[in-house]
N, C-alpha and C positions, 0 to 999 in steps of 0.2 A: 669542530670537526668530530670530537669525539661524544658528543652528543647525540651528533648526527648518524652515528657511527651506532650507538645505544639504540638507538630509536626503529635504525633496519635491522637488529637483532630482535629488539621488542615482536615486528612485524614480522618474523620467520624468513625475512631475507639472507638467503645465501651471501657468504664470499663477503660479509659487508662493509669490510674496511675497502674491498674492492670497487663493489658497489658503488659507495656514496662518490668515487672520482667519474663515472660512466656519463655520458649522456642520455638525456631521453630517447635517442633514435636507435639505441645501443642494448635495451635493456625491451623485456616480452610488455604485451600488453597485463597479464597476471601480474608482475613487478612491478608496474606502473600504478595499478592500483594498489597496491601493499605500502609505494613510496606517499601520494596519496595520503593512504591513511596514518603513515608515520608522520608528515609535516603536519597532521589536522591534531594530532596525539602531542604536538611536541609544545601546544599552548597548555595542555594539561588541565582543560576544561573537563566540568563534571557531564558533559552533552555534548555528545559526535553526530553530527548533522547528516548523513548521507545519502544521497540525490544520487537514484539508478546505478549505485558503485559495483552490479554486475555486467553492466551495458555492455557489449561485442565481446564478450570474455564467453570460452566455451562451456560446458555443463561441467567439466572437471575441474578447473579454473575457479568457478562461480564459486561450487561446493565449497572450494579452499577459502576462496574470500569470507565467505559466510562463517563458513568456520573460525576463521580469525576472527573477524567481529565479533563473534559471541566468545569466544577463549576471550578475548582481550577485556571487554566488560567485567569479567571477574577478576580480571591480572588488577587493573586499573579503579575497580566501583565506577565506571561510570554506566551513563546510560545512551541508549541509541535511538535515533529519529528515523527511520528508513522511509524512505519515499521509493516507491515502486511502483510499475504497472503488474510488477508478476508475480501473481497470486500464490504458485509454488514456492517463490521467496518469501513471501508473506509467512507460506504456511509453518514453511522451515524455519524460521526466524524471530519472529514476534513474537511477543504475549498480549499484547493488546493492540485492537486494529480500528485505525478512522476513513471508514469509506468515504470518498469524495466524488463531488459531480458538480462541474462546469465553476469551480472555485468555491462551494459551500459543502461541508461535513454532510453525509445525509445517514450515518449510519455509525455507531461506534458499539464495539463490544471484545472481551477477549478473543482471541484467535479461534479458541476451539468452539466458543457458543457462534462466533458468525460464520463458520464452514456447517456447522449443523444445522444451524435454524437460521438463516438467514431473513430478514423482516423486509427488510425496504427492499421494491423492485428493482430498482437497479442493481445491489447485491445480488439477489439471486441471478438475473441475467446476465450479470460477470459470471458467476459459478458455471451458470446452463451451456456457457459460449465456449467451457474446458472441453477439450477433445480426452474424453476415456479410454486407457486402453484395455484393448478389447471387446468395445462396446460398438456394436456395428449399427451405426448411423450412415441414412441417403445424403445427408448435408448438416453443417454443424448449425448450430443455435444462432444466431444472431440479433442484436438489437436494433429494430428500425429506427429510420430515421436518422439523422444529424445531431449532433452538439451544437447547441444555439450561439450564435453570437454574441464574446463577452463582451463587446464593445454598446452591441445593444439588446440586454438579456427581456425574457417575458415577464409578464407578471406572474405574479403566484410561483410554484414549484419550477425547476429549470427540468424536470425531467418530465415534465408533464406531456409535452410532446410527443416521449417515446412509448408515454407507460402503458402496456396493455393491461393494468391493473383498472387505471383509472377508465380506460374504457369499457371496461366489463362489467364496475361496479359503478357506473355514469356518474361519478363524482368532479362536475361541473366546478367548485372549489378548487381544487386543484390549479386552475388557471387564472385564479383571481388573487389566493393572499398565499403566502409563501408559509409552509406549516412552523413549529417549533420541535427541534430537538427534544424528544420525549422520553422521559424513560418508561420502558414497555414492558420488560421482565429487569429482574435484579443484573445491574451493570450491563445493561445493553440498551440502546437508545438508537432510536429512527426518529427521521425527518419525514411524514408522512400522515396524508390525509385519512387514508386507509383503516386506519386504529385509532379515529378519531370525529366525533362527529364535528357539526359544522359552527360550534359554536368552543370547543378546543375540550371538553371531556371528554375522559376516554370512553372506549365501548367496547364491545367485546371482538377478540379478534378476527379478524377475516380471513379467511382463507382466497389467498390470490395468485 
């Protein structure tokens, strides 16, 4: 108990000898994930895994959790895995980012080179799809098209599909062999045909 008891102080939990007696139906959604992250804390691994831990929590909420996370890494040395769809927690959080598409990496780099220069299409059309404020747009950015079925994907790129890259620069590949994770500038790598001729050398880059 009094462990337990350690561990929601760890997590900035109020009251917490009170705490740990309450039920779940008893206690905010905010303290629910603080509770959360103190049972995932109390195996005392060097890697805290967490899967959308801002999910239906408000902006004010979020901030605090995020907050903790990163306080806590330095209380404790460890490190964090975050899986997110939201790029503003990305941006707030990370130092190093792996974009994903349809279950394969298509994009890795630190935080601040993939917000500025982003390489592989599909990054950038995450970025283009953010609503700016104060930026006055008819309709926001969207990506056509569907996410392909993982039960039964295409050949070659899974983004190939959507890419208006690939159709601008008729790179027919694309749809036949799946590219390799490259590295393209120092510590930043795309999975793309784009920056690559057809035989896997690089070439110079394109503008898309």
């Amino acid at each position: 108990m009094q462990r337990s008891i350690d561990l929601f102080r760890l997590v900035d939990i109020a009251d917490a000898d009170k705490m740990v007696k309450s039920y779940p139906h008893e206690i905010s959604g905010g303290q629910a994930q603080r509770v959360m992250i103190a049972m995932a804390l109390a195996l005392e691994s060097q890697l805290l895994i967490a899967d959308e831990p801002t999910t239906a929590l408000d902006v004010t909420i979020q901030a605090q959790i995020l907050y903790l996370m990163r306080s806590l890494t330095k209380k404790i040395h460890s490190a964090v895995i975050l899986i997110t769809h939201d790029l503003g927690v990305i941006a707030e959080t990370a130092d190093d980012v792996a974009v994903m598409y349809a279950g394969r990496i298509v994009e890795t780099a630190n935080v601040v080179d993939l917000f500025k220069n982003p390489l592989h299409p599909y990054t950038k059309d995450l970025l283009n799809s953010i609503p700016i404020l104060g930026a006055k747009r008819k309709r926001l950015d969207v990506i056509p098209g569907s996410v392909p079925n993982l039960i039964d994907l295409p050949p070659g790129c899974r983004f190939a599909n959507r890419c208006r890259a690939r159709v601008k620069h008729k790179l027919s590949i694309c749809n036949e062999i799946i590219p390799d994770l490259h590295p393209l500038l120092p510590d930043h790598q795309a999975r793309c045909w784009l920056y690559y001729d057809h035989d896997g050398h690089k070439a110079p880059l394109r503008i898309s």
